[in-house]
mmCIF file of the N, C-alpha and C atoms, coordinates in Angstrom:
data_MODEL
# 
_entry.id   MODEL 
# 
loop_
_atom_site.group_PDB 
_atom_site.id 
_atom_site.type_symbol 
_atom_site.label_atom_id 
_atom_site.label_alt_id 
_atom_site.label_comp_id 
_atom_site.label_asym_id 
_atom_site.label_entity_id 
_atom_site.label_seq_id 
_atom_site.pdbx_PDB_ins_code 
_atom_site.Cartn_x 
_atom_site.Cartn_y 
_atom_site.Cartn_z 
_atom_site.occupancy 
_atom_site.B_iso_or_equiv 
_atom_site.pdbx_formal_charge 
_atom_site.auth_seq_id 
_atom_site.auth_comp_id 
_atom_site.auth_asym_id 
_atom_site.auth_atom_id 
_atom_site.pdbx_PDB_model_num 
ATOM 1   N N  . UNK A 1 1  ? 76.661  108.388 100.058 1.00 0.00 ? 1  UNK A N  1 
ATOM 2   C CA . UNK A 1 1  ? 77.392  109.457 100.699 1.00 0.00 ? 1  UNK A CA 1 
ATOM 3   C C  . UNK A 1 1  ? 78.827  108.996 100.950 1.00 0.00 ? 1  UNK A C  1 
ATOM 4   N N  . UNK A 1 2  ? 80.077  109.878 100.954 1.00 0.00 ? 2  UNK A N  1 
ATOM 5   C CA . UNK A 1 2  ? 81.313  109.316 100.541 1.00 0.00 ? 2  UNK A CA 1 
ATOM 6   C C  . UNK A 1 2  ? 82.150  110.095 101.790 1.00 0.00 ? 2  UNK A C  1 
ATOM 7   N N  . UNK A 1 3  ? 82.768  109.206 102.771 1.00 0.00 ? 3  UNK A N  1 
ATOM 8   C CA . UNK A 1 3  ? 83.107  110.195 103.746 1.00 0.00 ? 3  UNK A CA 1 
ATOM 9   C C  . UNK A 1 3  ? 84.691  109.996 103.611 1.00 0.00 ? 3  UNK A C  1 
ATOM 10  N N  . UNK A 1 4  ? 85.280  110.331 104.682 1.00 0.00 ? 4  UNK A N  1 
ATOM 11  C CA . UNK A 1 4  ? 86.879  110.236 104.607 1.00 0.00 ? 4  UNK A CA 1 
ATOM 12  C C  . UNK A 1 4  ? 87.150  109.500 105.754 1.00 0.00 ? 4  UNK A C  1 
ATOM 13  N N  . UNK A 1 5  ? 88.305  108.511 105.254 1.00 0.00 ? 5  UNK A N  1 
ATOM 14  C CA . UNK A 1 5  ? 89.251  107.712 106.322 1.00 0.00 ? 5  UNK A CA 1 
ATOM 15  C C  . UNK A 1 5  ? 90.780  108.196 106.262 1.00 0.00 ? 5  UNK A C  1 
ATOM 16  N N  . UNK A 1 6  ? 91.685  107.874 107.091 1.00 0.00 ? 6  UNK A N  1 
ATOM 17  C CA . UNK A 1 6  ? 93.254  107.889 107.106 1.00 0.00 ? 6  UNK A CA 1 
ATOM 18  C C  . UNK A 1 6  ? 93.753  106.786 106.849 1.00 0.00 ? 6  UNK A C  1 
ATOM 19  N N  . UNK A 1 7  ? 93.966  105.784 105.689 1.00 0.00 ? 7  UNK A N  1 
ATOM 20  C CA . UNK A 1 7  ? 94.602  104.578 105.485 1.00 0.00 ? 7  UNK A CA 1 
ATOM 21  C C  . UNK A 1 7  ? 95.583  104.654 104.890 1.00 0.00 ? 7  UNK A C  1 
ATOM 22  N N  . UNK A 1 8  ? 96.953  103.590 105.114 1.00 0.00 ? 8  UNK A N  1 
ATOM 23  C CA . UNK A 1 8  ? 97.980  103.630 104.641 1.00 0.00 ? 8  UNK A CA 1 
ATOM 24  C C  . UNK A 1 8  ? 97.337  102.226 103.831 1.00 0.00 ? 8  UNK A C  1 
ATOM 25  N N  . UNK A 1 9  ? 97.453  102.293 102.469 1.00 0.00 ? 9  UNK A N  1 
ATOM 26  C CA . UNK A 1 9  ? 97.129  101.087 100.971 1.00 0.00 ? 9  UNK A CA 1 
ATOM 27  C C  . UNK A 1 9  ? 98.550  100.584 101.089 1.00 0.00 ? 9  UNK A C  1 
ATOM 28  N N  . UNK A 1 10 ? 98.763  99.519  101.030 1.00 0.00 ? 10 UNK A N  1 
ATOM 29  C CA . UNK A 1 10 ? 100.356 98.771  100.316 1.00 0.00 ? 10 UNK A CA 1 
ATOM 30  C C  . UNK A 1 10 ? 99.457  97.831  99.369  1.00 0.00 ? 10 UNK A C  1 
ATOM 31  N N  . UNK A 1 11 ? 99.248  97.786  97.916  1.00 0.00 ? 11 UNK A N  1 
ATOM 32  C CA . UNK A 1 11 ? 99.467  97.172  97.252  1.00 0.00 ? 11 UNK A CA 1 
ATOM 33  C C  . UNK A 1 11 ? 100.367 95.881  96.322  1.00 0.00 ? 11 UNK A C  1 
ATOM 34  N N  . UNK A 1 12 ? 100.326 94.856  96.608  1.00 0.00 ? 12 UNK A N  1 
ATOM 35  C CA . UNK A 1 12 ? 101.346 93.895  96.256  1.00 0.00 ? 12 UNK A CA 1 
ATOM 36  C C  . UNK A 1 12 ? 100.561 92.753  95.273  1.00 0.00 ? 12 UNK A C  1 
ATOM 37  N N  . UNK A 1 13 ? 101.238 91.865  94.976  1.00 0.00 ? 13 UNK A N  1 
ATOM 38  C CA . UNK A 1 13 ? 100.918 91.224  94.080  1.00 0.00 ? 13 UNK A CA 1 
ATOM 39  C C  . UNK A 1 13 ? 99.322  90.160  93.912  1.00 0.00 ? 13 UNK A C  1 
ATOM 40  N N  . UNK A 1 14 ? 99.210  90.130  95.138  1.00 0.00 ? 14 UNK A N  1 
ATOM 41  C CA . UNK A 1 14 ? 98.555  89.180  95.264  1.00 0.00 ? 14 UNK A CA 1 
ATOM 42  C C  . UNK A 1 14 ? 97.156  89.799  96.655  1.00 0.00 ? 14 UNK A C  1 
ATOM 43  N N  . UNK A 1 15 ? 97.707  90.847  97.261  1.00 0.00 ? 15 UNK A N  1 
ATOM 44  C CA . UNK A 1 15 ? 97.094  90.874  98.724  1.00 0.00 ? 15 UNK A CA 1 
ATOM 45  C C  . UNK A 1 15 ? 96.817  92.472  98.599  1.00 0.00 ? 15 UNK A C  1 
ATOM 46  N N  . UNK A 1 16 ? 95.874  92.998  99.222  1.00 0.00 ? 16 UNK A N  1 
ATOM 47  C CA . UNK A 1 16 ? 95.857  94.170  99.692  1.00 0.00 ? 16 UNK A CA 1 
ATOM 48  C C  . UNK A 1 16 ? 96.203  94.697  101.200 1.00 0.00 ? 16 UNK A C  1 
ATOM 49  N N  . UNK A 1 17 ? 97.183  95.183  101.595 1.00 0.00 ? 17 UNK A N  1 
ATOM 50  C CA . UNK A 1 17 ? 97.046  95.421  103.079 1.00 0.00 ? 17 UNK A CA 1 
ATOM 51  C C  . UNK A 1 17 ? 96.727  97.109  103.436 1.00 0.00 ? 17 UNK A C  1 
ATOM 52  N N  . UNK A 1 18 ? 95.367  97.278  104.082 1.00 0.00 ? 18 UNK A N  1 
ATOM 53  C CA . UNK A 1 18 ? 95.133  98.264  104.551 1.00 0.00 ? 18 UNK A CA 1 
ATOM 54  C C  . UNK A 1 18 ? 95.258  98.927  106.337 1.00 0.00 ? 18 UNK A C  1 
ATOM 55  N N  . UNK A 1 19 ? 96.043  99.752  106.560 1.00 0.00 ? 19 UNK A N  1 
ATOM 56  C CA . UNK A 1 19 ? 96.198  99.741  108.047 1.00 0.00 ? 19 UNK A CA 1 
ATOM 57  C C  . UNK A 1 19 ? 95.699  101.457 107.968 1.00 0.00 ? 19 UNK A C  1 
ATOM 58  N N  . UNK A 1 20 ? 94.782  101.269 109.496 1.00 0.00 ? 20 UNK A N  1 
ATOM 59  C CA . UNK A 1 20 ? 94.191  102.862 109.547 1.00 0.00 ? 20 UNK A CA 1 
ATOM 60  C C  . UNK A 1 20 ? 95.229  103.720 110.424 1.00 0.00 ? 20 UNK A C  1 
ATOM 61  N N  . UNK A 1 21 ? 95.665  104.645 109.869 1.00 0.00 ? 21 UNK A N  1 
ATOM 62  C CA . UNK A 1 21 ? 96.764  105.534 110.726 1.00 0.00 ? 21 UNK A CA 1 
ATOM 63  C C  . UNK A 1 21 ? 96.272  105.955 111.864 1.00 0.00 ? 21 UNK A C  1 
ATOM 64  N N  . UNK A 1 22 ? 96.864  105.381 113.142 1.00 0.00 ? 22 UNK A N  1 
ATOM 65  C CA . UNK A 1 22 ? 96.807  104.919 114.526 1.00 0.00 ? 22 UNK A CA 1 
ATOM 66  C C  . UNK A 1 22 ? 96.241  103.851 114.705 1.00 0.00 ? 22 UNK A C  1 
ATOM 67  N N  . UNK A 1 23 ? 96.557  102.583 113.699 1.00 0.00 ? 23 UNK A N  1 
ATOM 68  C CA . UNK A 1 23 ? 96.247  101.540 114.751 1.00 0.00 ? 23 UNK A CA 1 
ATOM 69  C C  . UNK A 1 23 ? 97.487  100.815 114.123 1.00 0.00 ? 23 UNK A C  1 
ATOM 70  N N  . UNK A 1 24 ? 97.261  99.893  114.937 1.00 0.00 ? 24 UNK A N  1 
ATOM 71  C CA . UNK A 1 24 ? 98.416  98.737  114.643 1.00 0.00 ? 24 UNK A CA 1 
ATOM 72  C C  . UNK A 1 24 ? 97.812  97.304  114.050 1.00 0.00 ? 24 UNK A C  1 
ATOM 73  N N  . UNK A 1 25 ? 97.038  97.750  113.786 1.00 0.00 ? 25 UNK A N  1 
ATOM 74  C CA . UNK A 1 25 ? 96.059  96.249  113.452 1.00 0.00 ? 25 UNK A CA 1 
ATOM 75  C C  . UNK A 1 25 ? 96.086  96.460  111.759 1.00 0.00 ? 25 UNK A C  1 
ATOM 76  N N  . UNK A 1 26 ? 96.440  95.845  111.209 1.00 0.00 ? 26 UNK A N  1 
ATOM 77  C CA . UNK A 1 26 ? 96.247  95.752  109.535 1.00 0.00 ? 26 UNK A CA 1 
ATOM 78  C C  . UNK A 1 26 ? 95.047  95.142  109.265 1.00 0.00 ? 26 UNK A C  1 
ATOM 79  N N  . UNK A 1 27 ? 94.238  95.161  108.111 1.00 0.00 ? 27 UNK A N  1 
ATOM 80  C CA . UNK A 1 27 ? 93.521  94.354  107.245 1.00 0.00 ? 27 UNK A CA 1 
ATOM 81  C C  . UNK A 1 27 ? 93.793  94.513  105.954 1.00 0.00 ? 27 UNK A C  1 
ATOM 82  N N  . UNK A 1 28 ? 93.745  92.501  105.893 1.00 0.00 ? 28 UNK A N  1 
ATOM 83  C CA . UNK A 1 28 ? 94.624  92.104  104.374 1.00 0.00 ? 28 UNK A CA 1 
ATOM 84  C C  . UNK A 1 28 ? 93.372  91.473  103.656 1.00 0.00 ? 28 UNK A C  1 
ATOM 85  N N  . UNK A 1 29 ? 93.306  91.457  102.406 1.00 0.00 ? 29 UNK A N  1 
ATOM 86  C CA . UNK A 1 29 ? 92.393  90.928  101.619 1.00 0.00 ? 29 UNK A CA 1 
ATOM 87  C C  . UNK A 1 29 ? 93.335  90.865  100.497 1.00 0.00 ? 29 UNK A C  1 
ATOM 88  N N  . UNK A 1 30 ? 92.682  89.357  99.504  1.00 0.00 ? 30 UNK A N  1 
ATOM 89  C CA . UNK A 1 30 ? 93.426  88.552  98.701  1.00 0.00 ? 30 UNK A CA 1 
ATOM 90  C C  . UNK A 1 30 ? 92.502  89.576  97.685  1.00 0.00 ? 30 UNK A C  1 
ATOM 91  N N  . UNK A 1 31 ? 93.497  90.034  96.034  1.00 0.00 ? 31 UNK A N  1 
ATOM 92  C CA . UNK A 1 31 ? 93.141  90.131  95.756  1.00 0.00 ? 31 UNK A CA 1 
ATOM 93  C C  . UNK A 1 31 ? 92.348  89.220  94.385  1.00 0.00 ? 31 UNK A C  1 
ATOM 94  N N  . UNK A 1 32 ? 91.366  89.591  94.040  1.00 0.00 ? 32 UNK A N  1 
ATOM 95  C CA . UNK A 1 32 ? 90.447  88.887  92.996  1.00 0.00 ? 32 UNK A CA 1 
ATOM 96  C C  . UNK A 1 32 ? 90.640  89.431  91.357  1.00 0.00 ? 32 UNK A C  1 
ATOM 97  N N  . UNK A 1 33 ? 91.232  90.368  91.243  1.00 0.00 ? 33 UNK A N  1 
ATOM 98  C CA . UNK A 1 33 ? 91.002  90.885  90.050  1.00 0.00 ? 33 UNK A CA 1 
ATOM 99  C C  . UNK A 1 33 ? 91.626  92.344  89.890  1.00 0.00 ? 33 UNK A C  1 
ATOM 100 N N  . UNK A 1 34 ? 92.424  92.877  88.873  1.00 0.00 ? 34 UNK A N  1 
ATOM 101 C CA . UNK A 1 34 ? 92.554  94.097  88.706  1.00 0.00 ? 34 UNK A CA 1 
ATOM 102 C C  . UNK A 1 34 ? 92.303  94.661  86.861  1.00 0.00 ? 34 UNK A C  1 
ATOM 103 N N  . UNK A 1 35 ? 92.198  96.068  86.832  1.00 0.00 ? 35 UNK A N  1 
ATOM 104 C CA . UNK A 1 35 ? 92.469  96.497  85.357  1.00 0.00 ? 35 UNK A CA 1 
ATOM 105 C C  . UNK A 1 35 ? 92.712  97.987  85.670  1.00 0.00 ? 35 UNK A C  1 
ATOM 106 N N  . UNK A 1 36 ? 93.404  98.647  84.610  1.00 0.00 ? 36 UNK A N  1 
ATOM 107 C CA . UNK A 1 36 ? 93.673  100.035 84.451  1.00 0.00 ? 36 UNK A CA 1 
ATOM 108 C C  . UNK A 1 36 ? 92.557  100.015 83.324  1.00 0.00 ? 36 UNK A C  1 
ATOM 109 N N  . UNK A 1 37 ? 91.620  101.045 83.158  1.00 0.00 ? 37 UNK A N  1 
ATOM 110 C CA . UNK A 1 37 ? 90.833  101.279 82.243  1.00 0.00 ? 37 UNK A CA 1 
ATOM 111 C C  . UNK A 1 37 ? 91.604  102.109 81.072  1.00 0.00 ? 37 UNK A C  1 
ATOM 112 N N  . UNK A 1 38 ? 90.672  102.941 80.311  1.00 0.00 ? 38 UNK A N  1 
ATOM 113 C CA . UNK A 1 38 ? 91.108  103.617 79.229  1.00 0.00 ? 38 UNK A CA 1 
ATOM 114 C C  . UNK A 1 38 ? 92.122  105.411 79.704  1.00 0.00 ? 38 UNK A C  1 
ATOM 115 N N  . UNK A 1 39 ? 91.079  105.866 80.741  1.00 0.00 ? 39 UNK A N  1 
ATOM 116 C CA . UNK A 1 39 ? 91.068  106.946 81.142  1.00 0.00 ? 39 UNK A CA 1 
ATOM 117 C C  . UNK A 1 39 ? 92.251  106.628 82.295  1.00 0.00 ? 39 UNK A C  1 
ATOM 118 N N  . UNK A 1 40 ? 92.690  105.565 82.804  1.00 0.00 ? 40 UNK A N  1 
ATOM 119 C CA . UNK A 1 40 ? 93.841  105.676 83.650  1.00 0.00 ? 40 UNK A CA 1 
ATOM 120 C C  . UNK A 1 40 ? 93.291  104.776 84.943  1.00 0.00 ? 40 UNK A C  1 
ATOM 121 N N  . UNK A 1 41 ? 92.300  104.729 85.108  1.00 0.00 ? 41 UNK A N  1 
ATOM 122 C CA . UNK A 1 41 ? 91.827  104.426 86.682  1.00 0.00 ? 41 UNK A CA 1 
ATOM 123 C C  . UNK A 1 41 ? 91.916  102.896 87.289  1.00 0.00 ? 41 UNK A C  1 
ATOM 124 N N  . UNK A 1 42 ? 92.501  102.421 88.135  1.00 0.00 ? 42 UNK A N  1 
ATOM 125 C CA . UNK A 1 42 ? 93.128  101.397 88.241  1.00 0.00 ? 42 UNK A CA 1 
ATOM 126 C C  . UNK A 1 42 ? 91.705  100.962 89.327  1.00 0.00 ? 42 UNK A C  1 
ATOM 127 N N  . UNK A 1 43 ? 91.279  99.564  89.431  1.00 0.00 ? 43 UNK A N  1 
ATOM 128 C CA . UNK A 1 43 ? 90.263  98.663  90.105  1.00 0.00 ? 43 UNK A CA 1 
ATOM 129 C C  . UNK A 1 43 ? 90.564  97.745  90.345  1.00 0.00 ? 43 UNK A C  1 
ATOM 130 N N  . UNK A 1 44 ? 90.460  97.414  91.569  1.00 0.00 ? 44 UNK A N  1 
ATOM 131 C CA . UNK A 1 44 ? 90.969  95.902  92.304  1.00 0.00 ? 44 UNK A CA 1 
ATOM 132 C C  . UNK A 1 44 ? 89.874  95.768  92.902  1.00 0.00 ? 44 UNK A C  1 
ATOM 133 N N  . UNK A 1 45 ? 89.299  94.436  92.617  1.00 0.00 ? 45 UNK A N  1 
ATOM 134 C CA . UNK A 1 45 ? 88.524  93.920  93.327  1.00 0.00 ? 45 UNK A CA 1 
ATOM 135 C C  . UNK A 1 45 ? 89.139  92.899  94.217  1.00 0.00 ? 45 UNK A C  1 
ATOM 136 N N  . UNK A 1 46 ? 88.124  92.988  95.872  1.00 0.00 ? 46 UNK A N  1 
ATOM 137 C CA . UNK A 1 46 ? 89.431  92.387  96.881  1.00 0.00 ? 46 UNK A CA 1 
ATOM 138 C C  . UNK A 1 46 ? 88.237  91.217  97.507  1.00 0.00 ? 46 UNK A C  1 
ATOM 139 N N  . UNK A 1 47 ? 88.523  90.010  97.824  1.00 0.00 ? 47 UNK A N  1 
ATOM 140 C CA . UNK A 1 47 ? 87.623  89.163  98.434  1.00 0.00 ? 47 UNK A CA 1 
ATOM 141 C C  . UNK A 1 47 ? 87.194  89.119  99.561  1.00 0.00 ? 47 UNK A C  1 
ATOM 142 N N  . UNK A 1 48 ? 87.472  90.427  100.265 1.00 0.00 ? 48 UNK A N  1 
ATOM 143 C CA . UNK A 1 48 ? 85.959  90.295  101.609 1.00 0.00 ? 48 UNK A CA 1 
ATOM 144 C C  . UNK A 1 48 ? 85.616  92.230  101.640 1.00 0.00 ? 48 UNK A C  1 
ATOM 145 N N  . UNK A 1 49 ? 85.649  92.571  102.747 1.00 0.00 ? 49 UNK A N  1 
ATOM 146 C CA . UNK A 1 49 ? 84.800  93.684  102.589 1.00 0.00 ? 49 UNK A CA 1 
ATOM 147 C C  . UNK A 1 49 ? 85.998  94.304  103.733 1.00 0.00 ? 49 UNK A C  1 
ATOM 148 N N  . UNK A 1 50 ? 86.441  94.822  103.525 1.00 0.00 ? 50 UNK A N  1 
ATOM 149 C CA . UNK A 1 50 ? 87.661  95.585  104.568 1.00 0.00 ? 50 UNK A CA 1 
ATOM 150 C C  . UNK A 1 50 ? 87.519  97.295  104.658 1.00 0.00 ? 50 UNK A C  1 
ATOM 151 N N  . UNK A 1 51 ? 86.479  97.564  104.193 1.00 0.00 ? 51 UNK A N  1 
ATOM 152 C CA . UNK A 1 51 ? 85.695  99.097  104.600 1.00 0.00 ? 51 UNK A CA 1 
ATOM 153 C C  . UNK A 1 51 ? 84.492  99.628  105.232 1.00 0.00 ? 51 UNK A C  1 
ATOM 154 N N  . UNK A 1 52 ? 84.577  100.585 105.698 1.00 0.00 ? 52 UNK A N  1 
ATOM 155 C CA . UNK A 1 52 ? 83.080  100.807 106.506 1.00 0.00 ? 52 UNK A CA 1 
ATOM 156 C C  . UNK A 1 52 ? 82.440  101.741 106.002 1.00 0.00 ? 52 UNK A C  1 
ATOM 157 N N  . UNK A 1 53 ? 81.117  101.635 105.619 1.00 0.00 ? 53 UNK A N  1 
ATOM 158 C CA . UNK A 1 53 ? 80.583  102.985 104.572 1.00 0.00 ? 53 UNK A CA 1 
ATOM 159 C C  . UNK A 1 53 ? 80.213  102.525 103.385 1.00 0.00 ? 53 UNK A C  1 
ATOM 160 N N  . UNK A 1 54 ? 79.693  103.175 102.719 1.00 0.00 ? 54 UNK A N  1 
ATOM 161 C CA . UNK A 1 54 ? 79.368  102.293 101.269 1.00 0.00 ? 54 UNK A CA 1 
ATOM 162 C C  . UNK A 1 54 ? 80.408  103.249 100.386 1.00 0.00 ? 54 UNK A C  1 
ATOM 163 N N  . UNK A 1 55 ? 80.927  104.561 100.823 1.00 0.00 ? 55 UNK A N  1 
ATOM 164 C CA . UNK A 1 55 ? 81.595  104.849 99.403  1.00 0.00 ? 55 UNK A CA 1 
ATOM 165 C C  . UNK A 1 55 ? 82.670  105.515 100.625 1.00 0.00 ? 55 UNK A C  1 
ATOM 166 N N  . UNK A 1 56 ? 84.099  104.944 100.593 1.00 0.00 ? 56 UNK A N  1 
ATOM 167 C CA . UNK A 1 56 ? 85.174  105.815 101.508 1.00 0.00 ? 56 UNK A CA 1 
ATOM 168 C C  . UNK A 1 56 ? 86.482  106.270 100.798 1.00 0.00 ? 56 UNK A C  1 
ATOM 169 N N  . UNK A 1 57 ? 86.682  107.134 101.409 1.00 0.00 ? 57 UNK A N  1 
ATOM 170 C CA . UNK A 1 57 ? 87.824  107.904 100.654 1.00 0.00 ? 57 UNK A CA 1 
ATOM 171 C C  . UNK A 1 57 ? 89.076  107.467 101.415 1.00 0.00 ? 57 UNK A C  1 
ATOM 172 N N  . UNK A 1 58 ? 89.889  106.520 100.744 1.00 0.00 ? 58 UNK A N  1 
ATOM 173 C CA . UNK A 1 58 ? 90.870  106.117 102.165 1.00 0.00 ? 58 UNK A CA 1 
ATOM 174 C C  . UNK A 1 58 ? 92.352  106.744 102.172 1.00 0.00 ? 58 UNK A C  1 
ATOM 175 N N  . UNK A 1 59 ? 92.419  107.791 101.525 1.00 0.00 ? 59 UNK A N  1 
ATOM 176 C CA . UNK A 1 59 ? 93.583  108.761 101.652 1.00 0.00 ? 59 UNK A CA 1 
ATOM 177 C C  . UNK A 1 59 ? 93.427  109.629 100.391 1.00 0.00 ? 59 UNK A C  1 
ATOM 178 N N  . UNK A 1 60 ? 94.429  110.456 99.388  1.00 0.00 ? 60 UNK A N  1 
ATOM 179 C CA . UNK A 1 60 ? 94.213  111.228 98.528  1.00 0.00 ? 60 UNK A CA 1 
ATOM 180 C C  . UNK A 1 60 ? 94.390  110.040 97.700  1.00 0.00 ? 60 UNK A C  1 
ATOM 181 N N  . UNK A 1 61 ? 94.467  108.971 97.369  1.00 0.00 ? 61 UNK A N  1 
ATOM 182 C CA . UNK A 1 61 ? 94.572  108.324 96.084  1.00 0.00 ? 61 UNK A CA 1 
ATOM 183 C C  . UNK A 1 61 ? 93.185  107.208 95.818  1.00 0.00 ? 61 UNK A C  1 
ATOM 184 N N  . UNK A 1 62 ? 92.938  106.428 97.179  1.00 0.00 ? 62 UNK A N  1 
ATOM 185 C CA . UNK A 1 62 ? 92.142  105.333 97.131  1.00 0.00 ? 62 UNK A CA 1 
ATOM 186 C C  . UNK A 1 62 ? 91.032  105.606 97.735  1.00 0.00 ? 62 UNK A C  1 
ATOM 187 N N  . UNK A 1 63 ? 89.325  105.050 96.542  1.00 0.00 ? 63 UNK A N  1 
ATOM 188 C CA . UNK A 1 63 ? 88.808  105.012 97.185  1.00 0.00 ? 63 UNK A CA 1 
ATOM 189 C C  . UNK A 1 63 ? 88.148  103.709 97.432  1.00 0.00 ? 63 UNK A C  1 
ATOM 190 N N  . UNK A 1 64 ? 87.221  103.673 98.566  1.00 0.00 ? 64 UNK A N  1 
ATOM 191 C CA . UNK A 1 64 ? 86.787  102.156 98.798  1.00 0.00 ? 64 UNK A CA 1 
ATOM 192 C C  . UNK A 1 64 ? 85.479  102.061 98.564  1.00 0.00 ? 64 UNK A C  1 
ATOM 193 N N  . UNK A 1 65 ? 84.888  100.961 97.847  1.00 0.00 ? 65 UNK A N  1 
ATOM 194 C CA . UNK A 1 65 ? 83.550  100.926 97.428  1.00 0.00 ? 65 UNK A CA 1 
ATOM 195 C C  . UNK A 1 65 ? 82.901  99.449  97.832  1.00 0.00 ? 65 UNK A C  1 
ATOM 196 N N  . UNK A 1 66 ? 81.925  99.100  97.935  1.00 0.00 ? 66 UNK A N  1 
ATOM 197 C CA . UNK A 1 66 ? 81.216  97.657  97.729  1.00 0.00 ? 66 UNK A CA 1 
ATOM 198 C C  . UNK A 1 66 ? 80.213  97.253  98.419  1.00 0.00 ? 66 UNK A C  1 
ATOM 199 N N  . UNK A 1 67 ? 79.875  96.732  98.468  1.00 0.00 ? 67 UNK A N  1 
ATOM 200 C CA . UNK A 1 67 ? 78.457  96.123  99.734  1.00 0.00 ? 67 UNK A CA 1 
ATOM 201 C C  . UNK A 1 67 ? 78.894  94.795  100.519 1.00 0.00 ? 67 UNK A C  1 
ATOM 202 N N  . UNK A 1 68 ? 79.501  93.500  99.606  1.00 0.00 ? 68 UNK A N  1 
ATOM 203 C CA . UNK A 1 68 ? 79.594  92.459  99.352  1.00 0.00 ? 68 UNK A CA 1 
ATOM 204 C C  . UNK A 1 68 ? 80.961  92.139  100.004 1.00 0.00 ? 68 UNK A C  1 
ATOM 205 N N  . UNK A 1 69 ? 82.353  93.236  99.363  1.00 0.00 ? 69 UNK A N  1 
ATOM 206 C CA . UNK A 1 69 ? 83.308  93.009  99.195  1.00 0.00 ? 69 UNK A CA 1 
ATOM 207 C C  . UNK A 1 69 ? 83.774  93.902  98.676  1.00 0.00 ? 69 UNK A C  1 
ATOM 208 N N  . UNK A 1 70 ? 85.297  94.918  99.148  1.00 0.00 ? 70 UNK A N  1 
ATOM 209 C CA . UNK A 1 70 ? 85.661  95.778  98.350  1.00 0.00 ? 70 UNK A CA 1 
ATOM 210 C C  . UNK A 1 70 ? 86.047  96.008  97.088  1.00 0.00 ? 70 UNK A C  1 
ATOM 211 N N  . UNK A 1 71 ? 85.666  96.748  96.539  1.00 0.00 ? 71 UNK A N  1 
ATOM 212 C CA . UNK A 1 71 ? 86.455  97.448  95.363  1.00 0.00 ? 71 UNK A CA 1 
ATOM 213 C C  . UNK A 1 71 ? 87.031  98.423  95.470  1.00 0.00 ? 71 UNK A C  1 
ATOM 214 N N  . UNK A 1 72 ? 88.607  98.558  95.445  1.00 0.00 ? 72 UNK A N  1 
ATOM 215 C CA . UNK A 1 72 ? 89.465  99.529  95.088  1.00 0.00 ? 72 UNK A CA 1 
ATOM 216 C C  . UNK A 1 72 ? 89.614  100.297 93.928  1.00 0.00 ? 72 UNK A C  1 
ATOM 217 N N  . UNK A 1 73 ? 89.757  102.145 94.245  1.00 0.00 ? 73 UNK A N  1 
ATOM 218 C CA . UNK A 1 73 ? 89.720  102.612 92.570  1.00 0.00 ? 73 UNK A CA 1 
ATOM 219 C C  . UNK A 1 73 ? 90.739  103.815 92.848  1.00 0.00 ? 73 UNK A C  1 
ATOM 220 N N  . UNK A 1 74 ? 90.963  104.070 91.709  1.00 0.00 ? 74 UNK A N  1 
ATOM 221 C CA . UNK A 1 74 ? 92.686  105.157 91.954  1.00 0.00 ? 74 UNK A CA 1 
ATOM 222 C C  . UNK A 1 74 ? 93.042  105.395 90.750  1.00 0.00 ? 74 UNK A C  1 
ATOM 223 N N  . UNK A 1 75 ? 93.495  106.726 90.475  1.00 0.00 ? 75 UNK A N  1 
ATOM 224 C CA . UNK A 1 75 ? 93.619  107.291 89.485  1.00 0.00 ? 75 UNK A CA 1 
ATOM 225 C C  . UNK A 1 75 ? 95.072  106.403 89.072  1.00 0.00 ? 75 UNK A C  1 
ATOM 226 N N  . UNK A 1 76 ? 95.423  105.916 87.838  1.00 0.00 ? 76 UNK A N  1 
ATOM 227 C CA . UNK A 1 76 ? 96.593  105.134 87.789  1.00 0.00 ? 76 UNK A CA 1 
ATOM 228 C C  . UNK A 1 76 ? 97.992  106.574 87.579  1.00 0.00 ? 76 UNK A C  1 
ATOM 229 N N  . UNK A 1 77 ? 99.040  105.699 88.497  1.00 0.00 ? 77 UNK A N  1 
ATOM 230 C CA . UNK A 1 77 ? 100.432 107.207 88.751  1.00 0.00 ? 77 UNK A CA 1 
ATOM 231 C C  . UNK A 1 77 ? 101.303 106.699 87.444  1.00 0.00 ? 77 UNK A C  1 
# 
């Protein structure tokens, strides 16, 4: 089941920083891995688990997936 969050994503080279709109507290995770597939869709896998839910929608672009550890997915812009 896939619910909705308010997160601001900054993507950078190396790190993911996710902050939930109204807090002031960030969570950063290193990332592990990325690819744009065929169809466009961009996947970062991130080394700890920085979502709550098994499938979250963390604004109109990103969503968050994993059990273990997140995976990021997004239509590539």
């Amino acid at each position: 089941m896939r619910h909705s969050e308010n997160y601001d994503v900054m993507v950078n080279e190396q790190t993911v920083v996710l902050r939930r709109q109204g807090s002031s507290i960030p969570s950063v995770a290193n990332i592990l891995g990325s690819e744009v597939d065929k169809e466009g869709v961009r996947t970062i896998w991130l080394d700890r688990l920085v979502h709550r839910g098994a499938v979250v929608s963390l604004n109109d672009n990103w969503v968050a997936s994993g059990a273990i550890s997140t995976v990021l997915t997004c239509r590539a812009q």
